[in-house]
N, C-alpha and C positions, 0 to 999 in steps of 0.2 A: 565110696562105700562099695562093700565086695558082695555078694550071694555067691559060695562056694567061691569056684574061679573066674565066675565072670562081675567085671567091673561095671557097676550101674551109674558111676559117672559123679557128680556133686548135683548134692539135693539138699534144697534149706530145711533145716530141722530146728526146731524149737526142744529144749532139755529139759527136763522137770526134774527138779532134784529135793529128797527128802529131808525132815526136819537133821537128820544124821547126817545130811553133805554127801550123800552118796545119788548115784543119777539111778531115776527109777523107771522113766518113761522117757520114749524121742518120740513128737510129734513130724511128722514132714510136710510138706507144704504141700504135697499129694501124695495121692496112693502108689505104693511102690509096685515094680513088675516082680514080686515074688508071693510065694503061696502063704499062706496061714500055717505060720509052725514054722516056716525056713528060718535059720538063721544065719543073719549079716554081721561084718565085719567094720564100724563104722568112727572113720576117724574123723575126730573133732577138731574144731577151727585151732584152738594152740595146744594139737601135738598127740594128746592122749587118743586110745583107741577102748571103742567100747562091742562086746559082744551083744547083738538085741534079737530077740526072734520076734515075727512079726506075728502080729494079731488081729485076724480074720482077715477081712477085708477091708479093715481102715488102714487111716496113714497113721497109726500109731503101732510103734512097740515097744516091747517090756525089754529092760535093759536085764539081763543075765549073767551079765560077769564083766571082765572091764580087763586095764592093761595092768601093769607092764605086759609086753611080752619078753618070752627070751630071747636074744639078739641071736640074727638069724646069718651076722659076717661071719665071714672065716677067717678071715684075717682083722689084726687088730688096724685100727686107724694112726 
């Protein structure tokens, strides 16, 4: 998981996902070191990445947008 450019390391999260399949909330097993409002960059166990900004001072945040991203190689594989 990222806040901006600094890497906050692997932290267990629990996913809550909507009646639509889509992820709405990540619980963490604790409270994170970033502010109410930041938003992190959080990849999930197979693969996908999800944008969340966090909320308040709990170990919860609201999922905001998700991946693909666009591929960031320069050259092809």
């Amino acid at each position: 998981m990222k806040c901006g450019p600094r890497n906050l390391g692997r932290i267990p999260y629990r996913l809550e996902v909507s009646a639509g399949g889509q992820a709405s909330l990540v619980e963490f097993e604790r409270r994170l070191p970033a502010k109410d409002g930041d938003h992190l960059h959080l990849t999930l166990e197979d693969g996908r990445m999800l944008d969340c900004q966090v909320i308040d001072s709990s170990p919860y945040c609201s999922v905001v947008g998700d991946g693909p991203y666009p591929d960031r190689r320069t050259s092809e594989r």
